[in-house]
N, C-alpha and C positions, 0 to 999 in steps of 0.2 A: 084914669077914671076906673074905680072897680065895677067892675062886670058881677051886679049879685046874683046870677043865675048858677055861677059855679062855686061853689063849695071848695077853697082849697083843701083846708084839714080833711075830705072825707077822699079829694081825689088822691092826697099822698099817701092819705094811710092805705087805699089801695091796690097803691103803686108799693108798698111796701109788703102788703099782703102775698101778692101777685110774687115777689121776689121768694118770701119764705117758702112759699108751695116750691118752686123749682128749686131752691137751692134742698127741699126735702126729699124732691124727688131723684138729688144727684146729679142737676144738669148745671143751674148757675144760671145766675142773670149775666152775667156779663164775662164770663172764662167761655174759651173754644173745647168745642166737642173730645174729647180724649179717644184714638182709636190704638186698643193692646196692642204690644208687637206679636210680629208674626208670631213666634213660640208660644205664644198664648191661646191661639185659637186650635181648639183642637180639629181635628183629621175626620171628615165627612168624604164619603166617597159622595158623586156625583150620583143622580135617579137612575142611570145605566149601569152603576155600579163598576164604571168603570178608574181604575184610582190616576186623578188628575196630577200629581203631584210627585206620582213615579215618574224617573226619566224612559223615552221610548225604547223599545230593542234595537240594540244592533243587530245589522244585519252582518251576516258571515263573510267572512276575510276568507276570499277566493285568490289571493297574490301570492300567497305562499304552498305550494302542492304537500297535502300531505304525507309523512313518510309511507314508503312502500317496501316492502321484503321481496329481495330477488332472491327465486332458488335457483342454484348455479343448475344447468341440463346439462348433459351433452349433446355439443355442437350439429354431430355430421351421424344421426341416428338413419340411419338406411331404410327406405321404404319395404323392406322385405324383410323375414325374421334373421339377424345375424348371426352369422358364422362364429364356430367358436375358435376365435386368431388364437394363436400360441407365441407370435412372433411379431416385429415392427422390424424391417431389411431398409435400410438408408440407401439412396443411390444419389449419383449426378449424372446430368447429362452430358459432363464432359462439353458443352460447346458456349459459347458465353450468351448465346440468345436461345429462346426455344419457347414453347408453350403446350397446352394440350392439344391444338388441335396438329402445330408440326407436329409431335412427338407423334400421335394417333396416326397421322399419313406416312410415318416412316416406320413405324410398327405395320403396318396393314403389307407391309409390301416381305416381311419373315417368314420365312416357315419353320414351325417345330421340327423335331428328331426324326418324324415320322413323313416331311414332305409335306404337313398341311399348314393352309396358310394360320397366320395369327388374327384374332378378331381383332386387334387396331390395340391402341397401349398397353402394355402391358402393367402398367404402375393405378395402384387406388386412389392417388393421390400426387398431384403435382403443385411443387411451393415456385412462383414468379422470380423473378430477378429483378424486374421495370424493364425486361428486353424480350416483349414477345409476349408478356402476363404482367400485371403491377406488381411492383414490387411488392413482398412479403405475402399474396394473393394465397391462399388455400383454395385449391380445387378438388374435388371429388370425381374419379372419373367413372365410366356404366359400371367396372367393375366392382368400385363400392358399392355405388346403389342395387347391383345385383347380389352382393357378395360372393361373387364368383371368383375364384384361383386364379391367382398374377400371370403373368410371364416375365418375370424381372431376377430372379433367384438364379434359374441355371440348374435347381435341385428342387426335384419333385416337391420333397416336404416341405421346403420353406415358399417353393409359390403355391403352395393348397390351402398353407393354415400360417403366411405370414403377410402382414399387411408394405406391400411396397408405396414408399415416400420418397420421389424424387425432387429436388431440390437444380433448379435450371443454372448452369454456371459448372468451370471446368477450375473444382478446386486443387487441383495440382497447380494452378499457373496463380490463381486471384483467393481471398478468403470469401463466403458468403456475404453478400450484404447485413448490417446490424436488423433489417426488416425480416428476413428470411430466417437468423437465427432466433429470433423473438417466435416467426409463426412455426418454425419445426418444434420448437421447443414446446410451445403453445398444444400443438398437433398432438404431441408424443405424450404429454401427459395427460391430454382426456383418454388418447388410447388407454394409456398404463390402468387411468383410473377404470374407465371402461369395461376392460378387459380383464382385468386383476393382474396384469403386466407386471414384471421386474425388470429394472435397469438393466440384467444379464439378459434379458428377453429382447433390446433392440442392440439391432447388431449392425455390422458395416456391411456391406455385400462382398468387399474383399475378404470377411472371416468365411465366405459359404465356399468362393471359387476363386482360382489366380485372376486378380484385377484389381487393378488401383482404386477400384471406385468405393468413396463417393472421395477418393483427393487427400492427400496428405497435410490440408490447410482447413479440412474440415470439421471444427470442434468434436469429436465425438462424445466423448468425456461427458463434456459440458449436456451436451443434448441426451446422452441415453441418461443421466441422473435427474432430469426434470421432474419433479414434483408431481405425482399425480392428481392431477387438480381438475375439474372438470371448465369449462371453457366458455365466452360467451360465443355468437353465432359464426359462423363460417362466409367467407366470402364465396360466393360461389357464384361464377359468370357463366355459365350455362345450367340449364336441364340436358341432360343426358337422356 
């Protein structure tokens, strides 16, 4: 039974109307909304101005230590103004153990030419063996840190103005340990550099006075040509 209150033809036409307006305005009666791709929309910063769309900072890679410049020093700078050495005198102790504080109690008990006693070692400088000192050990003893004249020489000039380096061990019988020639060598060339040293400048104790020392098995050669190089730090088991 028709219903004469409604009108088809005026309700289709519109319902057709209705279609034209949206399909004029680019929407569509019946197609889904279309949204650009991302590359389309252009780049708005946010009202803070802050830009959303940059990735965050990294923070700083603290795992790897940046590089550093070491400048080489020398090692065994003397707390007083130093002396000007002319000379570097090699000894041994002649006995297979020893250290500075024996060596210091066997020296304390000497007297010079004149009948007075000795102030205790006469050496700048005593290298370990591992019997009595660690092996390859550099010591400094008061009279570096004083730079005060040896008693190791035997001849006035060379303990005034030569730097005495003994070396613990009785090298007529045994060679140096490879520790001990690594630290005399080590020793003798911040001297040289130091000092403005020459290879002809360190000498054996047997060239000053008749005496075996420092040993017929101990490199000489080898140690007075060492490289004046300067050194990292000193082992040093006492303050003096």
């Amino acid at each position: 039974m028709q219903r004469p209150w409604i009108n088809r033809p005026t309700t289709v036409a519109a319902s057709a109307a209705a279609c034209a307006l949206l399909a004029a305005l680019g929407i569509g009666c019946f197609q889904p909304q279309r949204v650009p791709p991302p590359g389309a929309i252009p780049y708005q910063p946010d009202a803070s101005g802050e830009d959303l769309f940059s990735p965050p900072p990294t923070a700083p890679d603290f795992s790897v230590a940046p590089p550093q410049t070491v400048v080489p020093t020398f090692a065994w700078t003397p707390p007083v103004p130093a002396h000007a050495w002319k000379y570097i005198v090699l000894h041994h102790t002649a006995s297979e153990t020893g250290s500075v504080d024996s060596i210091h109690e066997t020296h304390l008990k000497r007297t010079d030419s004149e009948g007075n006693n000795w102030r205790g070692i006469g050496y700048h400088f005593v290298i370990g063996n591992g019997n009595g000192m660690p092996d390859g050990a550099i010591e400094p003893t008061f009279r570096w840190d004083d730079q005060s004249s040896g008693a190791h020489a035997g001849v006035g000039e060379y303990n005034r103005d030569g730097i005495g380096v003994c070396l613990v061990g009785n090298f007529e019988e045994t060679e140096p340990t490879p520790a001990q020639i690594e630290a005399v060598k080590r020793l003798v060339g911040a001297l040289k550099s130091e000092y403005g040293l020459g290879s002809a400048q360190v000498l054996r104790h047997g060239e000053l006075k008749a005496t075996a020392c420092p040993g017929r098995l101990f490199p000489h050669e080898e140690v007075a040509a060492s490289p004046p190089t300067l050194s990292a730090g000193p082992w040093r088991i006492r303050g003096w």
